[in-house]
C-alpha positions as CSV (number, residue, x, y, z in Angstrom):
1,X,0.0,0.0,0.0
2,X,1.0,3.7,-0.4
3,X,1.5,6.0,2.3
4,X,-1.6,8.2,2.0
5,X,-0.1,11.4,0.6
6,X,2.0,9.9,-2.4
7,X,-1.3,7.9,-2.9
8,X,-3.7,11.4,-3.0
9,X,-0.9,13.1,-5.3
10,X,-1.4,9.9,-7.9
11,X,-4.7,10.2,-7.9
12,X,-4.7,13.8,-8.3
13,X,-2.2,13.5,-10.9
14,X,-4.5,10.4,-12.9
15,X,-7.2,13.5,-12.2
16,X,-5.4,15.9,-14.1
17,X,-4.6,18.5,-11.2
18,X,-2.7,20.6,-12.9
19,X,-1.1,21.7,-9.4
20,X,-0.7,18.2,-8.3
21,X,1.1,17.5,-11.6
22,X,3.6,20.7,-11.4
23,X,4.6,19.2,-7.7
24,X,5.3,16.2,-9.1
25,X,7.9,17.6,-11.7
26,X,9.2,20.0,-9.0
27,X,10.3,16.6,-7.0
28,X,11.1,14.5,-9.0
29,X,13.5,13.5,-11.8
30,X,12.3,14.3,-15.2
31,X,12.5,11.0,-17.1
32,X,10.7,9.2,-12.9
33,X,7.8,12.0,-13.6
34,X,6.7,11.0,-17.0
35,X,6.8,6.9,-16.2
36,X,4.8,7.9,-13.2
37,X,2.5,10.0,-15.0
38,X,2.2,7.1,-18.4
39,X,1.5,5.1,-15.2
40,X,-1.9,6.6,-13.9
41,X,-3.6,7.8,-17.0
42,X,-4.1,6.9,-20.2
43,X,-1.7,8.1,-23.4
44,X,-1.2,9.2,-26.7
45,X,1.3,9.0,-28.9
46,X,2.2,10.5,-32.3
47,X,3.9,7.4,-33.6
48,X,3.9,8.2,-37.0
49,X,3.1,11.5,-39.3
50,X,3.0,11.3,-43.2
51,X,1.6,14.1,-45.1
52,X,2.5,15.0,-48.9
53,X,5.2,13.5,-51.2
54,X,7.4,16.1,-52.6
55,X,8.6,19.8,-51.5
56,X,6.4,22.3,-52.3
57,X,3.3,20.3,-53.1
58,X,0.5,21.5,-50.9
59,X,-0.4,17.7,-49.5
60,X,-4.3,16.6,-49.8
61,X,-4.1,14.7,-46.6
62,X,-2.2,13.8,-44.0
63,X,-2.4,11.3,-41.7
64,X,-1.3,10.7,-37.7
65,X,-0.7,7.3,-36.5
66,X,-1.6,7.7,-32.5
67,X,0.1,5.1,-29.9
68,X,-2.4,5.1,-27.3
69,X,-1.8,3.3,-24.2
70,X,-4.8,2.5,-21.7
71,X,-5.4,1.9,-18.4
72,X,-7.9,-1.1,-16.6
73,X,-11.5,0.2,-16.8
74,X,-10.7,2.3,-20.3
75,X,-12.7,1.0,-23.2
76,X,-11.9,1.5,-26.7
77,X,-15.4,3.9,-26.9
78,X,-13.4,6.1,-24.5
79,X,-10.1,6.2,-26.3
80,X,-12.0,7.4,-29.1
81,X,-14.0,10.0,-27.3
82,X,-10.9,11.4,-25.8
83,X,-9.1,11.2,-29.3
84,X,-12.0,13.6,-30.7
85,X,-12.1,15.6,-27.9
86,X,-8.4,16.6,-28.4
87,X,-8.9,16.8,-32.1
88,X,-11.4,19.6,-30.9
89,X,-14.8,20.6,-32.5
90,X,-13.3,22.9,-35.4
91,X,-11.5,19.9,-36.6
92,X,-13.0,17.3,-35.7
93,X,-15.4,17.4,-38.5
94,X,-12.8,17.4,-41.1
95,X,-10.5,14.3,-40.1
96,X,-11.6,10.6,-40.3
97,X,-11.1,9.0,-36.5
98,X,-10.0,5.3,-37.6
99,X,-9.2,2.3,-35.0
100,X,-6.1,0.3,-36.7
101,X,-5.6,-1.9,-33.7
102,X,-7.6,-2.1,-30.1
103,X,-6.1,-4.5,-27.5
104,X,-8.1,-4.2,-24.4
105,X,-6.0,-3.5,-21.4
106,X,-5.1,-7.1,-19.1
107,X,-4.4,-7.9,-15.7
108,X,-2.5,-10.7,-14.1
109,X,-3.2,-11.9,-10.7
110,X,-0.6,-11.0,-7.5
111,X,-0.5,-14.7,-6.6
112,X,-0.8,-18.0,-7.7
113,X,2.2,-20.5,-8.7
114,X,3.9,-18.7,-11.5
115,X,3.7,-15.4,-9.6
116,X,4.9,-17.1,-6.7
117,X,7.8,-19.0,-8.8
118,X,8.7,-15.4,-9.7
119,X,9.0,-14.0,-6.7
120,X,10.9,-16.5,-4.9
121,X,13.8,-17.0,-8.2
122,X,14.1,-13.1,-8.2
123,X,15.0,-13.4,-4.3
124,X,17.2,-16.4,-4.6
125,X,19.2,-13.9,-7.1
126,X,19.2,-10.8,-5.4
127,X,18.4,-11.6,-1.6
128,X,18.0,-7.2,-1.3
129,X,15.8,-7.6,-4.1
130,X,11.8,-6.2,-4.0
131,X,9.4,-7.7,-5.9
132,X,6.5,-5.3,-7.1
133,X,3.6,-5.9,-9.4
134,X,3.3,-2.7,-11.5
135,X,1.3,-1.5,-14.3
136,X,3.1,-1.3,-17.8
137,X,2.2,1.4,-19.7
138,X,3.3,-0.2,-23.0
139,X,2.4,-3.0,-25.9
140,X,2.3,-6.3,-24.9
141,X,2.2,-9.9,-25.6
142,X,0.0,-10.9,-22.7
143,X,-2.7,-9.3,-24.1
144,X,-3.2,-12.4,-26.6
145,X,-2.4,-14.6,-24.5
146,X,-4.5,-13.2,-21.9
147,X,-7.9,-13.8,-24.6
148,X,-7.0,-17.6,-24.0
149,X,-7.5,-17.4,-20.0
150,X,-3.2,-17.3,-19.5
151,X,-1.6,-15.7,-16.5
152,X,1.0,-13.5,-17.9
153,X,3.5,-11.4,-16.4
154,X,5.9,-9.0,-18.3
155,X,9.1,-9.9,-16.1
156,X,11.9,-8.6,-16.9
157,X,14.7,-9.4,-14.3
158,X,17.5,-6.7,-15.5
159,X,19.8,-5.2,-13.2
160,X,20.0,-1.7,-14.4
161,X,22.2,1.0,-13.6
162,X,20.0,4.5,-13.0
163,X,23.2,6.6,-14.5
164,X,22.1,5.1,-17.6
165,X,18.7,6.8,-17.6
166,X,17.4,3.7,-19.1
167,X,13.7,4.6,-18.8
168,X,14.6,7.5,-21.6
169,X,15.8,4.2,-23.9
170,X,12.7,2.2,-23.5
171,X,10.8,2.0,-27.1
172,X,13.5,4.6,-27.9
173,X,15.7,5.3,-31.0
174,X,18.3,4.0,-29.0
175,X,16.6,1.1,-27.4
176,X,18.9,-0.6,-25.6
177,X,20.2,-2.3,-21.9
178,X,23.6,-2.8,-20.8
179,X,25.3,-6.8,-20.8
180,X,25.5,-6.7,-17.4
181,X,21.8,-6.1,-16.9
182,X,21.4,-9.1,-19.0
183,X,24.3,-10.8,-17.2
184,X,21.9,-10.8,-14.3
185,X,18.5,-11.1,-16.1
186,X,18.8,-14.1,-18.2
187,X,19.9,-16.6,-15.3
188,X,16.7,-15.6,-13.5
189,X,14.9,-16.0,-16.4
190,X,16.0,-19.7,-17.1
191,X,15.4,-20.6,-13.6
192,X,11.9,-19.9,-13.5
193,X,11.3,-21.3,-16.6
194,X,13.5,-24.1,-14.9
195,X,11.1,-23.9,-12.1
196,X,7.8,-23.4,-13.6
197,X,8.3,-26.4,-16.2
198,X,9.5,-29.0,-13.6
């Protein structure tokens, strides 16, 4: 559980107190205050942007490929809804609002035997080490194999150095972890698979 306060300012934040959400950025790093923000509201974003084919050519169209990442509880009528309202009503009228791809959001369970194989190989590798189920604001696997009744956790047991502002890598141009994060991460890894396949 969350102490209280840093539990209110989440919620606020999720809200979209604009006060709350300033105190956040004045505390915290930059690149910890957007994952904590992409990890209490739903996002958007502009993946891809094509308009016209040649300089100076006045393009008929153009289109905007949005990235939009929801939270539990956020139906695909309400991305939509939220996708106009940003478009606003002057523009709205004049753009097509398609859906290329809708994967409802998915949950795994906190317990159970793979969770618990988890949480027990992470500690036999890193005694100091804290497991903690968290939301992930990204794409992901488990939500096909989640339509077939599969528990599925995105663990990903990397030692990572915080010099290395590796959150600013993530889905990045320069996407990338270190050898000795994976040094650590794949041994875990093959023991629960070890583990949860005995």
């Amino acid at each position: 559980a969350l102490p209280e306060q840093v539990g209110s300012l989440l919620g606020r934040i999720a809200a979209g107190d604009a006060n709350a959400d300033r105190a956040l950025g004045a505390v915290c790093d930059p690149m910890y205050a957007r994952a904590l923000r992409a990890l209490v509201r739903d996002t958007l974003s502009p993946d891809v942007v094509a308009a016209g084919v040649k300089y100076n050519v006045i393009p008929g169209e153009a289109t905007i490929d949005l990235d939009c990442r929801v939270l539990p509880g956020t139906t695909e009528a309400d991305m939509r809804a939220e996708v106009v309202r940003r478009i606003g009503p002057d523009l709205v009228a004049a753009c097509a609002v398609e859906l290329l791809l809708f994967g409802p959001p998915v949950e795994a369970p906190a317990e159970g035997e793979l969770y618990d194989i988890l949480v027990a190989t992470l500690r036999d590798h890193d005694p100091d080490g804290l497991p903690l189920p968290v939301m992930a604001p990204f794409a992901t696997d488990a939500k096909a194999t989640a339509l077939l009744g599969v528990p599925t956790y995105g663990f990903s047991p990397l030692r990572l150095d915080p010099e290395e502002r590796f959150l600013e890598r993530f889905h990045g141009v320069d996407e990338r972890v270190s050898l000795e994060a994976l040094r650590f991460g794949l041994p875990v890894l093959y023991d629960v698979t070890r583990r949860f396949c005995a």
